[in-house]
N, C-alpha and C positions, 0 to 999 in steps of 0.2 A: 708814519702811518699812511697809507696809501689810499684809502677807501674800501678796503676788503674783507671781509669778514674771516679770524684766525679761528679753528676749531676748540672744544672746550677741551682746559686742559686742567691739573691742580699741580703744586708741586710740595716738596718736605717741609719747603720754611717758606716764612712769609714774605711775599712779589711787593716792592712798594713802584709806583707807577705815577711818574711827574711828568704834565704835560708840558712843553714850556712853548709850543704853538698850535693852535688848533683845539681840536675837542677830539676824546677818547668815548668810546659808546661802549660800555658792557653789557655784558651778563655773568650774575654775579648771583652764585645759587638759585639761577633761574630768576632771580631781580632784574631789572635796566636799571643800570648806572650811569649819568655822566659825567665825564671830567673832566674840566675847561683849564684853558692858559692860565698856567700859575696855581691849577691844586695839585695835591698830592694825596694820590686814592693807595691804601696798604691792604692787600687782600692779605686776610690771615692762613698761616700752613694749613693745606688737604683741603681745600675751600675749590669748586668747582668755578671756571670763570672761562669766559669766552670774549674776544673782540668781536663786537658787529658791524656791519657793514656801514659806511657812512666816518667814522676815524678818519681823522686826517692833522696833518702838520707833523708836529716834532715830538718825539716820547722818550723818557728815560728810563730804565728798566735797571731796578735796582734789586737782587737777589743774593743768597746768602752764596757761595760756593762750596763751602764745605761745614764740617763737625765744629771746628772753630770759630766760627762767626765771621769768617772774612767774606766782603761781599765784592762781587763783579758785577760792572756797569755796561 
């Protein structure tokens, strides 16, 4: 995460979002969320979310890839 703020976006299945350095800043149906070293935030499928500006360190981005459940990291 760089400090930049990423447009809002939703996807089919549900984003799960591990920080493992730093802190993650959302918007999250138009909520502020934060997510600090060592949580893991899981926005649910078609769920409206945005990074805000101020993110920074390390993130894992964990989503479904297809109809079958397999997920890419």
């Amino acid at each position: 995460m760089d400090e930049l703020p990423v447009e809002e976006e939703s996807h089919e299945a549900p984003e799960a979002l591990l920080v493992l350095s730093g802190q993650l800043e959302l918007e999250v149906s138009g909520d502020p969320v934060t997510v600090r070293t060592g949580e893991l935030y899981v926005i649910p499928a078609h769920t409206a979310h945005a990074v805000r500006r101020g993110s920074h360190g390390t993130l894992v981005i964990v989503e479904r890839s297809d109809e079958t459940g397999s997920v890419a990291a």
